[in-house]
C-alpha positions in Angstrom: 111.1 63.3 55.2 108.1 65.5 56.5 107.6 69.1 54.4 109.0 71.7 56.2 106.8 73.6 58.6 105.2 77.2 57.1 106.5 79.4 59.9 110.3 78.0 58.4 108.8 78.6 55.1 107.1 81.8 55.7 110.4 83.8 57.5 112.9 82.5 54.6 110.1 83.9 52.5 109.5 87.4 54.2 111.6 90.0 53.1 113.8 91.5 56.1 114.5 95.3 56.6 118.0 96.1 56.2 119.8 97.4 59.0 119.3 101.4 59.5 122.2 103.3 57.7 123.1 106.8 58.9 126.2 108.7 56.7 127.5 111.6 58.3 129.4 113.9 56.3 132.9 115.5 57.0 133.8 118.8 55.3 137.4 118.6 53.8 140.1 121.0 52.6 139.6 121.5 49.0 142.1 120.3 46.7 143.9 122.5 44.7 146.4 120.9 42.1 149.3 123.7 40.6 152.7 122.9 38.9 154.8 123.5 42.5 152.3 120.0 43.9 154.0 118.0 41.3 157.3 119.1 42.4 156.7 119.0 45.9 155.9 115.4 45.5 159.4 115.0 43.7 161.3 116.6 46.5 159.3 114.2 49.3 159.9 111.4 46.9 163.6 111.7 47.4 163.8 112.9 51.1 162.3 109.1 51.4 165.2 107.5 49.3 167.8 109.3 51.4 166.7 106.5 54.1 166.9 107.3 58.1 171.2 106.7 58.0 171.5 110.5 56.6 173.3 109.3 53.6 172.8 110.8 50.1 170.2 110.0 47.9 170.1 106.6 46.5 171.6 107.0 43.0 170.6 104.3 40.5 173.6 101.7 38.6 171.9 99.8 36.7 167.8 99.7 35.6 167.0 97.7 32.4 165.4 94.7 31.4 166.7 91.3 30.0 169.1 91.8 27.2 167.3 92.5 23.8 169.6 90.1 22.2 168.4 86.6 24.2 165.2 87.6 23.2 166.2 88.0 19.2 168.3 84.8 19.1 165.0 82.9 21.3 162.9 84.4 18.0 164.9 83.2 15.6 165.5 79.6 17.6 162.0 79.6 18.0 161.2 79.1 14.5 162.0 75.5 15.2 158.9 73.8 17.3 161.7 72.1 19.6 162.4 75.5 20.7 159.2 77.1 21.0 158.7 77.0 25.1 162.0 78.6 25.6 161.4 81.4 22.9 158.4 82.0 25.0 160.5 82.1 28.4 163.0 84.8 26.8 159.7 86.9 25.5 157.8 87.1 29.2 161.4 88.1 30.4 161.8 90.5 27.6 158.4 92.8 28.5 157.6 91.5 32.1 161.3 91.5 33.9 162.9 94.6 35.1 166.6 95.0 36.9 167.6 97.6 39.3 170.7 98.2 41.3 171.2 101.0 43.4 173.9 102.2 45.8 171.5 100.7 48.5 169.8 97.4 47.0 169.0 95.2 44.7 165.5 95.4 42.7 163.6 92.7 40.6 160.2 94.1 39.1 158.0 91.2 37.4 154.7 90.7 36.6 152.3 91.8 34.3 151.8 94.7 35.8 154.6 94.7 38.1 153.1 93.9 41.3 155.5 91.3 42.1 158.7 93.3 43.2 161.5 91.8 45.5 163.3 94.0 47.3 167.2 93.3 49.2 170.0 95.4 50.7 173.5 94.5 49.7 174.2 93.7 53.4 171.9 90.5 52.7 174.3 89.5 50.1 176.6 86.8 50.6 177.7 86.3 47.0 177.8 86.5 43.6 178.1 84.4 41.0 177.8 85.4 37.2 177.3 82.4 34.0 177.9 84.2 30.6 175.6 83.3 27.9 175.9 83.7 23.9 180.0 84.2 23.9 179.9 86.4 26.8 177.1 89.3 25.2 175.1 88.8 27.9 174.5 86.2 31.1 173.0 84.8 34.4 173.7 86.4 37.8 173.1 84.3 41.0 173.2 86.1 44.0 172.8 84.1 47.1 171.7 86.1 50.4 172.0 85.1 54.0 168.6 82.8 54.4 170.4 80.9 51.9 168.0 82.1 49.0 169.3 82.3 45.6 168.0 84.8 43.7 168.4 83.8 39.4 169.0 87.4 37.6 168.5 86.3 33.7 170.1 87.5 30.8 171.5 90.6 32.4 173.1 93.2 29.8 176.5 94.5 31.2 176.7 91.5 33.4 180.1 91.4 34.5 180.1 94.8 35.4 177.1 94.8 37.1 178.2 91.6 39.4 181.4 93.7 40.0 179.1 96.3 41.3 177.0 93.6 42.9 180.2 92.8 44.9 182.0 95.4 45.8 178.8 97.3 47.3 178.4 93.7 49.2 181.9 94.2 50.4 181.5 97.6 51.0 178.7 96.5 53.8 181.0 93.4 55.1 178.7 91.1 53.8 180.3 89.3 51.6 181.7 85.6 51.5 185.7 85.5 50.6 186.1 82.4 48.2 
């Protein structure tokens, strides 16, 4: 193979001028920050919830996490080294999982930060199925939607009433299955 020519050489060698930048500046409004912005922003915040129907604001059911007793009986489980991967299951859904039903939809927060949020109207939902867990103190709702997606709500506190809930605001939309 023949050494590459000097002209090849000399242009990956020569420095090139970068390309000629020109900022132009804009004059904004100045920012002024008072008690009556933070409460402005509250007042926006739920003119958004109340949604385009005209209906009241959303009013919140249910927000919480995983109940704080599948993570205490995983702890004391996980003393044992059989048990060890599911003690760490019930402690990332302990800190990282986060429930909300509303009079609208259903949330489910995860994630470290809590990036990963999944979002669905009850009108989606086409049932509900609840699986009680530790003699009924907490327990497993599976809500299946219309795509045929099932979405696996774990160790839920106040389950049964919260699938109840789940159901009747399902109904309420004439979404839901009759079994």
């Amino acid at each position: 193979m023949p050494p590459p020519s000097t002209a090849a050489v000399s242009s990956i060698l020569r420095p090139t001028l970068p390309p000629a930048l020109s900022f132009h500046t804009a004059s904004l409004p100045p920012i002024t920050r008072s008690a009556s912005a933070a409460s402005s922003r509250l007042v926006l915040a739920r003119a958004d919830t109340a949604g385009a129907r005209g209906e009241g604001a959303e009013t919140v059911f249910f927000d919480g996490g995983a109940h704080y007793g599948d993570l205490a009986a995983n702890l004391l489980l996980g003393l044992t080294l059989l048990w060890l991967p599911l003690t760490l299951a019930a402690v990332s859904r302990a800190f990282i999982l986060r429930y909300r039903f509303t009079s609208r939809r259903v949330t489910v927060v995860s994630g470290l930060s809590g990036a990963d949020r999944t979002d669905f109207p009850y009108s989606s939902v086409t049932s509900v199925v609840v699986v009680p867990r530790f003699i009924g103190e907490w327990g497993d709702i599976i809500i299946t939607l219309r795509d045929g997606t099932k979405v696996d709500l774990r160790s839920v506190p106040r389950f049964r009433e919260v699938a109840d809930y789940c159901r009747s605001m399902a109904a309420a939309e004439g979404s839901l299955v009759s079994q």
